[in-house]
C-alpha positions as CSV (number, residue, x, y, z in Angstrom):
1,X,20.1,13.0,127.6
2,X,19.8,13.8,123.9
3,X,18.6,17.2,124.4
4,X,20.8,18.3,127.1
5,X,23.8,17.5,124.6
6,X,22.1,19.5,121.9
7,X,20.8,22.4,124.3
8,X,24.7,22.8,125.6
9,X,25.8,22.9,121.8
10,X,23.2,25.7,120.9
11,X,24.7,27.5,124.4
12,X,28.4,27.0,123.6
13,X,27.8,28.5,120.1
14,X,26.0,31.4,121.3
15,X,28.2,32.2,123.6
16,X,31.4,32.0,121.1
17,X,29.3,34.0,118.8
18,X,29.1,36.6,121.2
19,X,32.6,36.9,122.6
20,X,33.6,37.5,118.9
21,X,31.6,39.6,118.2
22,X,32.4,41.4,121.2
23,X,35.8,41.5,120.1
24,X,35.1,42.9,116.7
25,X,32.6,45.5,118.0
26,X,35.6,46.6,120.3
27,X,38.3,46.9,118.1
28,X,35.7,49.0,115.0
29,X,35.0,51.6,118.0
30,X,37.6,54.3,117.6
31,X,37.2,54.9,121.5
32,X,39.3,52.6,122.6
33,X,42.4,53.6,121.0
34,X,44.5,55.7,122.4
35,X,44.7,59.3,120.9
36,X,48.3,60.5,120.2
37,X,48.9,63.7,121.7
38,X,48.5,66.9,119.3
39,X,52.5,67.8,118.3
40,X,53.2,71.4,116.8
41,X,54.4,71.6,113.6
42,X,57.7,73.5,113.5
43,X,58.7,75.2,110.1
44,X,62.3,75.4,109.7
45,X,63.4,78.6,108.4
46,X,65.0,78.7,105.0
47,X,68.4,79.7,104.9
48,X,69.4,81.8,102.1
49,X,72.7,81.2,101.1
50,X,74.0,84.9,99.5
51,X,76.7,83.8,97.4
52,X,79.0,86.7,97.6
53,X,80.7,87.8,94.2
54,X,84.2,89.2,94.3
55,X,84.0,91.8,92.2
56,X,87.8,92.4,90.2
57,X,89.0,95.5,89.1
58,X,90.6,94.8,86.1
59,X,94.0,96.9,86.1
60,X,94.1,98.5,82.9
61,X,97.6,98.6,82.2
62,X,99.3,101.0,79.5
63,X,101.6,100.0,77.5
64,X,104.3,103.1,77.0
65,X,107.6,102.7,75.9
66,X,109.3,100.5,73.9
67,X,111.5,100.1,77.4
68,X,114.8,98.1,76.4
69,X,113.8,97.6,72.7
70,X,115.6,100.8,72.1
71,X,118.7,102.3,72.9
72,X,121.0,105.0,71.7
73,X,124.4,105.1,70.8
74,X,126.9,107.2,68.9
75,X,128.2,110.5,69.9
76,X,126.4,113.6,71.4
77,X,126.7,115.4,68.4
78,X,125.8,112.2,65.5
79,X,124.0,110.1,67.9
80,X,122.3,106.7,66.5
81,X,118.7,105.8,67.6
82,X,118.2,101.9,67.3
83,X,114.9,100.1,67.6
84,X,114.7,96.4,67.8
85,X,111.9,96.0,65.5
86,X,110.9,95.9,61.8
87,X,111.7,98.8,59.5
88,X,107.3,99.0,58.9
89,X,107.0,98.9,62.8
90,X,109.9,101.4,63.8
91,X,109.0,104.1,60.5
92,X,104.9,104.5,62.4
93,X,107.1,104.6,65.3
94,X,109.2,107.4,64.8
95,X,106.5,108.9,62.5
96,X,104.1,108.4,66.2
97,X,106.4,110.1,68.3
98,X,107.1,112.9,65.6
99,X,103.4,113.9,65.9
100,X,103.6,113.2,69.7
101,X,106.2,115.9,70.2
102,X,104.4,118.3,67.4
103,X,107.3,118.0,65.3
104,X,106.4,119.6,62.4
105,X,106.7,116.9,59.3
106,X,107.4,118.8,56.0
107,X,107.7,115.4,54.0
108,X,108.3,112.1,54.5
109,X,109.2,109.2,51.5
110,X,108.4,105.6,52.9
111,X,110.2,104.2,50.1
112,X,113.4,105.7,50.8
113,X,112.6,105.7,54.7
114,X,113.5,109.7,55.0
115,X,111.6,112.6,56.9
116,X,112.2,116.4,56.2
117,X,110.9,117.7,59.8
118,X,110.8,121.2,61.1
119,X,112.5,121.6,64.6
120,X,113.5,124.3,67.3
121,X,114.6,122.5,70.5
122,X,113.7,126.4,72.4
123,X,110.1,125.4,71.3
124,X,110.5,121.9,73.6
125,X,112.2,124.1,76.2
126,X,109.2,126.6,76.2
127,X,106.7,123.8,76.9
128,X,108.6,121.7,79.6
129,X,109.6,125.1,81.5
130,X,107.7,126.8,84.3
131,X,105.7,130.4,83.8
132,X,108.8,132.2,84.9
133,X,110.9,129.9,82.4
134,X,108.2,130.9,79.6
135,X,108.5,135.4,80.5
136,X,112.4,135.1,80.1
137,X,111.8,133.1,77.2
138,X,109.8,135.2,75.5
139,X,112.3,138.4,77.1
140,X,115.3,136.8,75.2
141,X,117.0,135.8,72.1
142,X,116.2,132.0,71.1
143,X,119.6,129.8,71.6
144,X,118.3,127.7,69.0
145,X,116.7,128.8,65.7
146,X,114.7,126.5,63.7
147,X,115.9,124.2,61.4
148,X,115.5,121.6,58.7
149,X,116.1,118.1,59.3
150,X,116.5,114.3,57.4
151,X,115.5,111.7,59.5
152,X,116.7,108.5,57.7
153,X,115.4,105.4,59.0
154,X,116.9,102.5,57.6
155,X,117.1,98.4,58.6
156,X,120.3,97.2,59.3
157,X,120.7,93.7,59.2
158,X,119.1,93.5,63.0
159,X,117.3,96.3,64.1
160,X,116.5,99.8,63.0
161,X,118.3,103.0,63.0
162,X,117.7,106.3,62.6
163,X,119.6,109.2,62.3
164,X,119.4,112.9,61.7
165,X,120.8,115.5,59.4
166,X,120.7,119.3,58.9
167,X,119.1,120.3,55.8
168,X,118.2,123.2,53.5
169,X,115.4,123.7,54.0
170,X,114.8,125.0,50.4
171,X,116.2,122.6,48.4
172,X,116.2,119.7,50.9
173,X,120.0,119.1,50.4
174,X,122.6,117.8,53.0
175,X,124.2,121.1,54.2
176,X,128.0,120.9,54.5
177,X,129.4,122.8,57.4
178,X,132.1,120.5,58.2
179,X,132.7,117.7,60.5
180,X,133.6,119.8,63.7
181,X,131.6,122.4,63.1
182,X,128.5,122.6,65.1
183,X,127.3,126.2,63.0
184,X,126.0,126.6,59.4
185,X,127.0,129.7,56.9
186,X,123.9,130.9,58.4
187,X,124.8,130.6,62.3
188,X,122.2,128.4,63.1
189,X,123.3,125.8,65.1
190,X,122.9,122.3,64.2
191,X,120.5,120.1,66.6
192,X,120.0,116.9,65.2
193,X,121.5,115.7,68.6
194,X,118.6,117.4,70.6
195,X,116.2,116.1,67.9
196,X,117.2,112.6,68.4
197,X,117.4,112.9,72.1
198,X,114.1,114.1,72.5
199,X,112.4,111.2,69.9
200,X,114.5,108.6,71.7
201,X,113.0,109.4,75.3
202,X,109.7,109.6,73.7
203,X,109.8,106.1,72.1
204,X,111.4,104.6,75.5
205,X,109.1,105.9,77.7
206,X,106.7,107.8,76.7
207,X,105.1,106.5,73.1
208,X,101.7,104.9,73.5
209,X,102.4,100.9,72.5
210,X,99.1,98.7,71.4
């Protein structure tokens, strides 16, 4: 009775020992798993992102003219040019548009603010006129004749003036031909008007402003 008990022990234990190990041997062999199915691998495309640049033309803008910061009063024949700025500022001014026009500048004294200027408005009228304009030009008398001229340019408690004056042009002195009289002993006809017509529509619109 004894060794039945022990011989069914010795059975029961081998027969655990098997089913476990049965179970282990299963679950190490890869066979009995079930193999995932094989997936293709899809590659996204990259996406460039083109960042786009907006290109600006920078407007170059050019300053001409002095615009309203000069004006011009008086009469036709003594007109006054006035410019709201600095005597210093408005003397490279008018001294700019001098040049600008080819006004010829015999002298010029910063100190007492004066220019002695060489001028012929028929010269102006020769280069603003058309070919034809030029032939009868050149066919005719002058109107004008050149002259000498004193700009002044003085400050005046606010803004500038300037104003011209016939001149000998020898001896640089104010000419006296009276205060109605548009001629000189000489015949030549006084133009300081013209003179300060032209320089005025020069600095308004014209003159090159940095």
């Amino acid at each position: 009775m004894y060794f039945n008990k022990i011989s069914i022990l010795i059975l029961l234990s081998l027969l655990v020992a098997s089913c476990s190990s049965g179970k282990k041997n299963k679950y190490k062999n890869t066979r009995y798993l079930e193999i995932p199915p094989k997936m293709k691998i899809v590659k996204k495309p990259k996406i460039q992102v083109i960042e786009k640049k907006e290109e600006k033309e920078e407007e170059i803008v050019e300053n001409k003219g002095l615009g309203e910061s000069i004006i011009l009063v008086g009469t036709e024949k003594k007109p006054i040019i006035k410019i709201k700025k600095t005597f210093d500022r408005s003397w490279e001014i008018v001294d700019q548009a001098l040049k600008l026009n080819e006004i010829k500048i015999k002298d010029k004294d910063r100190e007492r603010g004066v220019f002695f200027v060489k001028y012929d408005p028929d010269d102006q009228n020769a280069d603003e006129s058309s070919l034809v304009d030029k032939m009868t030009f050149f066919m005719f008398k002058d109107e004008y004749a050149e002259a000498s001229y004193k700009l002044t340019v003085a400050w005046q408690e606010s803004d500038t003036e300037v104003i011209a004056e016939m001149v000998d042009s020898e001896t640089n002195d104010l000419l006296d031909d009276g205060e109605d009289d548009d001629n000189n002993d000489d015949g030549t006809t006084d133009s300081g008007g013209k003179l300060l017509d032209v320089l005025y529509k020069t600095i308004k619109v014209d003159l090159p402003i940095n």
